[in-house]
DRENKE-968584 format. One record per residue (C-alpha): residue in three letters; x, y, z. Coordinates in steps of 0.25 Angstrom, whole numbers. Layout:
# DRENKE-968584
[site Ala,[X,Y,Z]]
...
# end
This chain:
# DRENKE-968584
[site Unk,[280,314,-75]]
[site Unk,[265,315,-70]]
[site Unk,[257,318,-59]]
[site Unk,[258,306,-48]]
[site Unk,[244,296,-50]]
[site Unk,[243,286,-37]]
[site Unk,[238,276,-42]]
[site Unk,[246,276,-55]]
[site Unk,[259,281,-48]]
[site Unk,[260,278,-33]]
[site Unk,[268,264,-32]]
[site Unk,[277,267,-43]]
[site Unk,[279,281,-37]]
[site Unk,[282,274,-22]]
[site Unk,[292,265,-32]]
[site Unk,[300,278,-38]]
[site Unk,[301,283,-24]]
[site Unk,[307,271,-16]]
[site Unk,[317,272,-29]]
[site Unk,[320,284,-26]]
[site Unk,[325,283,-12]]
[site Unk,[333,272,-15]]
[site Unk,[339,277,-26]]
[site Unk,[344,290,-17]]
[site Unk,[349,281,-6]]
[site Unk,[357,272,-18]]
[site Unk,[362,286,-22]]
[site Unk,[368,292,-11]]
[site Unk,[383,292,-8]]
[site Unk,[387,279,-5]]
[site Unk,[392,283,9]]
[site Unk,[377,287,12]]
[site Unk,[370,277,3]]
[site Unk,[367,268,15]]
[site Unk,[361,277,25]]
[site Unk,[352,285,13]]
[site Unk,[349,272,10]]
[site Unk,[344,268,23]]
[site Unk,[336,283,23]]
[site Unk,[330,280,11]]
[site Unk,[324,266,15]]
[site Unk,[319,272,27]]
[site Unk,[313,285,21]]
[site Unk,[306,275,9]]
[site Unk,[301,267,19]]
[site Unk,[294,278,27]]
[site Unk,[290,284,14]]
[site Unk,[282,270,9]]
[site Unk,[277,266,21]]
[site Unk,[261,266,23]]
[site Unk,[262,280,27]]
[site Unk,[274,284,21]]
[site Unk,[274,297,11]]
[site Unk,[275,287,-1]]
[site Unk,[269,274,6]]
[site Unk,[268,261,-1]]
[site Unk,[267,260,-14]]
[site Unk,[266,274,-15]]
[site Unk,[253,277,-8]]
[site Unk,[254,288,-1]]
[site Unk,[260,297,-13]]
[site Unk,[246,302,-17]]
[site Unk,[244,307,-2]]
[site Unk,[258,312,-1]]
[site Unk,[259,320,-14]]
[site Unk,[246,324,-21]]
[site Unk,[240,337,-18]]
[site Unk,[241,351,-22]]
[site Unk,[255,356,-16]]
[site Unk,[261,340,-19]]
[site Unk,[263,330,-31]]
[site Unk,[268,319,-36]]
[site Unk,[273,316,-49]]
[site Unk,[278,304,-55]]
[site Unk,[286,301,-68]]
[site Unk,[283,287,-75]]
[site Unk,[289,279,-86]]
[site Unk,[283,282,-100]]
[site Unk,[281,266,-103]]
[site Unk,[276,260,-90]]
[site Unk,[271,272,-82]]
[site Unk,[280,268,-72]]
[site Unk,[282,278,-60]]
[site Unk,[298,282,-61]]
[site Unk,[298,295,-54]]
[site Unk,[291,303,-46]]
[site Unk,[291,316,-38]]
[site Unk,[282,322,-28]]
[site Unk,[282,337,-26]]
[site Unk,[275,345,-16]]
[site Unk,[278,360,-12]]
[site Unk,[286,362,-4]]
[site Unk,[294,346,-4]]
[site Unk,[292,340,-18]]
[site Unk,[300,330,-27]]
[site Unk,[303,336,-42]]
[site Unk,[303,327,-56]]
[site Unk,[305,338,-67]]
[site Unk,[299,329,-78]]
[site Unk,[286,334,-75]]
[site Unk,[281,348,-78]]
[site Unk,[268,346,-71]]
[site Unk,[278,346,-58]]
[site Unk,[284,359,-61]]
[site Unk,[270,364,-66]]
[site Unk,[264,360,-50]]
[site Unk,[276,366,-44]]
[site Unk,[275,380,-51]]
[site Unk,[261,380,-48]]
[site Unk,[263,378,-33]]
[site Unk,[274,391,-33]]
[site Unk,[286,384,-34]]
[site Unk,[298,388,-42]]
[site Unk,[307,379,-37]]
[site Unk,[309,364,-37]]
[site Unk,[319,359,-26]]
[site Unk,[321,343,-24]]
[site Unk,[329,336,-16]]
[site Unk,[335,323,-20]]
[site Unk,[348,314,-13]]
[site Unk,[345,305,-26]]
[site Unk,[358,306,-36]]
[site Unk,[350,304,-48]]
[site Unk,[340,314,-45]]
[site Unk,[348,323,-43]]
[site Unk,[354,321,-58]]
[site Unk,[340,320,-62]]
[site Unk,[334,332,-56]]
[site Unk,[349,341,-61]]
[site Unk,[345,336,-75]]
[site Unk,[332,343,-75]]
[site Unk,[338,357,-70]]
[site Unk,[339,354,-54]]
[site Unk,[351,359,-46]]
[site Unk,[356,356,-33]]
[site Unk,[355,366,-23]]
[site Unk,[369,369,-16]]
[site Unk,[370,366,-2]]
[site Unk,[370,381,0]]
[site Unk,[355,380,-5]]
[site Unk,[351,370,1]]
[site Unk,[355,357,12]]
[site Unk,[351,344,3]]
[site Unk,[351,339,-11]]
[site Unk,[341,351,-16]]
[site Unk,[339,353,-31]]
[site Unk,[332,366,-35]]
[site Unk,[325,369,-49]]
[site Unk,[319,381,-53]]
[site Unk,[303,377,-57]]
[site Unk,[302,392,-66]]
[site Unk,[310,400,-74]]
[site Unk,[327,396,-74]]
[site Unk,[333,392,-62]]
[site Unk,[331,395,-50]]
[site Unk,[340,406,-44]]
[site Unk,[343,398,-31]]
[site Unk,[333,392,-26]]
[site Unk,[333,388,-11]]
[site Unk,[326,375,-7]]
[site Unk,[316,374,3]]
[site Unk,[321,374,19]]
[site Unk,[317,362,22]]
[site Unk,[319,350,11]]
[site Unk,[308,341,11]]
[site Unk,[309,328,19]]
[site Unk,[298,320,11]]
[site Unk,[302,323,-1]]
[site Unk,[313,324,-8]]
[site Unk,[312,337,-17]]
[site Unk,[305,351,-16]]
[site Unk,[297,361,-23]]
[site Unk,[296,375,-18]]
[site Unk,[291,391,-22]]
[site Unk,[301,400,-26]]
# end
């Protein structure tokens, strides 16, 4: 995992996105699968459009997540240096990849002590249980929120933030 380069990273990030959204609309219950489809396809399409939050080919990510309270991060394969993950994280409303302990590293820095995310992708949700995330009940929060403590053990209980994000699907947040 490393620190997102435009020009190296932008179309394959805009890739790994795109699979991303179809891969949570072909893992919804298959009662819901068509309608989260069809949200899916409408939110990527927004999102890549010419003044999307992605745009084509990802060309609006450098706008949209660099800066001094946002990031992005993307992992890539060891052998081609292809893009295969990504993760933007801002304060406030951020995505999460725990491979990278620069990400932690930028969090802390900025106060936080909390990392929340929220996924409706099945797999990332095994993913991110794996590496020490647990759900939130639904007396804790309204949604599929994960929390992890960034210091110390865990966290005693932590509360998400109000309001989820609606760009993006995670969230980082102080104490």
């Amino acid at each position: 995992v490393r620190p997102f380069v435009p020009s190296a990273h932008a179309a394959g990030a805009a890739r790994v996105w795109a699979a991303g959204l179809a891969h949570t609309a072909e893992s919804a219950p298959w009662l819901l699968r068509p309608l989260v489809r069809r949200l899916m396809d409408s939110y990527g399409a927004k999102a890549l459009a010419v003044d999307g939050d992605v745009g084509p080919e990802g060309a609006n990510l450098e706008k949209r997540w660099q800066g001094e309270q946002k990031a992005m991060f993307v992992a890539c394969a060891r052998d081609t240096g292809d893009v295969v993950g990504l993760c933007g994280v801002k304060v406030g409303c951020s995505e999460h990849d725990e491979a990278s302990p620069d990400l932690h590293r930028w969090a802390v820095e900025r106060g936080a002590r909390t990392m929340y995310l929220v996924t409706g992708n099945a797999a990332a949700v095994r993913f991110y249980e794996r590496r020490g995330y647990r759900k939130l009940s639904w007396t804790q929060a309204v949604g599929p929120w994960m929390a992890k403590s960034l210091i110390g053990g865990e966290a005693a209980t932590p509360t998400p933030p109000r309001e989820p994000p609606m760009e993006a699907p995670t969230a980082v947040s102080p104490a």
